[in-house]
C-alpha positions as a printed Julia matrix, in Angstrom:
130×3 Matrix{Float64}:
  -6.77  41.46  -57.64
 -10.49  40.06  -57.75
 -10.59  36.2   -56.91
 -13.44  33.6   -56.77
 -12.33  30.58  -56.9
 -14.99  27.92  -57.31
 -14.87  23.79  -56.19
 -16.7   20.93  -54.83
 -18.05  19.35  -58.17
 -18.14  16.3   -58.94
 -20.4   13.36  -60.39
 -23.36  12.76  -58.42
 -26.52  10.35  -58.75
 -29.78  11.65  -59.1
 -31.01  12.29  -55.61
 -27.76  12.8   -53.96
 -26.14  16.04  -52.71
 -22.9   18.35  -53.42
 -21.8   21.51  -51.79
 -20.09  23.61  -53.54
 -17.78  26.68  -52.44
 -16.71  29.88  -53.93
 -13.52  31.06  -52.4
 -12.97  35.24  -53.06
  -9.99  36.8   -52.55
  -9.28  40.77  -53.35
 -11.82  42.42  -52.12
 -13.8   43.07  -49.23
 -16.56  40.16  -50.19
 -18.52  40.02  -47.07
 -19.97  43.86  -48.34
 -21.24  42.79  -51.71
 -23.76  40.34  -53.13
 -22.49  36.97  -54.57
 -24.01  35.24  -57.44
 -24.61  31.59  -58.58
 -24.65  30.6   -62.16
 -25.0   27.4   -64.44
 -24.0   26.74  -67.68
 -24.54  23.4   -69.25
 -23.81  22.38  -73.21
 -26.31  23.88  -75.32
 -27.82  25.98  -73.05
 -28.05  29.25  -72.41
 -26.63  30.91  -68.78
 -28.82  29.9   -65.96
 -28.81  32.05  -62.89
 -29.52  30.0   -60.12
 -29.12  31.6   -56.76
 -27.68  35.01  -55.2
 -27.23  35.86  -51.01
 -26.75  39.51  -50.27
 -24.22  41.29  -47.06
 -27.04  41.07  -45.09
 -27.02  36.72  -45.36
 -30.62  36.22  -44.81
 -31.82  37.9   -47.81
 -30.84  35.57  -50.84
 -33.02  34.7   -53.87
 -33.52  31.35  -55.74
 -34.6   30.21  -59.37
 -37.85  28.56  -59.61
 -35.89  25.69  -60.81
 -33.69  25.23  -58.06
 -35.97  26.09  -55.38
 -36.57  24.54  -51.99
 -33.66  22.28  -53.1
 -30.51  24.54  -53.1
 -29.71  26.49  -50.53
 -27.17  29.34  -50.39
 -24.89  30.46  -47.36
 -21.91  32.42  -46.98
 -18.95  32.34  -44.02
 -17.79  36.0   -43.7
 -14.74  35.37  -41.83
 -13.73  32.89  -44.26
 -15.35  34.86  -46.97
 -16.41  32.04  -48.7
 -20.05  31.91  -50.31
 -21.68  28.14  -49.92
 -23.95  26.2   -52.4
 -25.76  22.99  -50.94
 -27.63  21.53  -53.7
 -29.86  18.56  -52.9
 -32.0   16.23  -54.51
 -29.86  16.69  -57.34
 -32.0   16.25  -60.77
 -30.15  15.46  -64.3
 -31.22  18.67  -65.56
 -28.64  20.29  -62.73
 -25.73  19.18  -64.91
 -23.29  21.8   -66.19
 -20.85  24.22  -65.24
 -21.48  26.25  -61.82
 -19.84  29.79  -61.7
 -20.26  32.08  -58.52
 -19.94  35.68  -59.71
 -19.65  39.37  -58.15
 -20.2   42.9   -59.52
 -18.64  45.2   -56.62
 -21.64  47.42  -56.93
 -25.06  45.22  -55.73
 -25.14  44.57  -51.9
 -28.48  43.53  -51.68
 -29.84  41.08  -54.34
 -33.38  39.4   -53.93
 -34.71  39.67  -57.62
 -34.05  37.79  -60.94
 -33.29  40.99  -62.29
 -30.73  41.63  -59.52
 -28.94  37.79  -59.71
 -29.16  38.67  -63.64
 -26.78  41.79  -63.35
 -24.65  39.71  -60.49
 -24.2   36.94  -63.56
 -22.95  39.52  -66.36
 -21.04  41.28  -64.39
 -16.87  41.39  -64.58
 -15.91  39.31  -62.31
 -16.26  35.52  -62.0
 -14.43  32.27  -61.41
 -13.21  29.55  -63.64
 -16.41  27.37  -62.83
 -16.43  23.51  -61.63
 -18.28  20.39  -63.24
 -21.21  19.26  -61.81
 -22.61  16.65  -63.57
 -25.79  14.39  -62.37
 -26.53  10.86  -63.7
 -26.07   7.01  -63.39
């Protein structure tokens, strides 16, 4: 059974830092490319980041760029989000998501398909403010 289990929200000022983690479980996760996505109230679905197999090739939203940065520990196959300087506009729901099909993923249009795909986790808070 396909797993990814998300954590490591919380409330955070502006300015500060979280890392979040995406835990998968079922498949063989180190051969597929892992997605980041953000949801906040009233929104629509963000994407935010993506890393590919091959763990130097990721891609980043304009938005979050040069201030996220995603990893991933194969031999713990867990998929890491630092997020720094932490903005307001960060706040919402984070979901880390998988297709099973995209290894490689370096586009918008690539982190797009990761995001809609059928499998993700349950998501964890991250909310930004005073």
């Amino acid at each position: 059974q396909v797993q990814l289990v998300e954590s490591g929200g919380g409330l955070v000022q502006p300015g500060g830092s979280l890392r979040l983690s995406c835990a998968t479980s079922g498949f063989n996760s180190r051969g597929y490319a892992i997605g980041w996505f953000r949801q906040a109230p009233g929104k629509e679905r963000e994407g935010v980041s993506c890393i590919s197999s091959t763990p130097t090739s990721t891609y980043y939203a304009d938005s979050v760029k040069d201030r996220f940065t995603i990893s991933r520990d194969n031999v713990k196959k867990t998929i890491y989000l630092q997020m720094d300087n932490l903005k307001p506009e960060d706040t919402g729901v984070y979901y880390c998501a998988a297709d099973l099909v995209l290894f490689f993923c370096t586009t918008s249009q690539a982190l797009e398909k990761l995001t809609t795909g059928p499998y993700r986790g349950q998501g964890t808070q991250v909310t930004v403010g005073s």
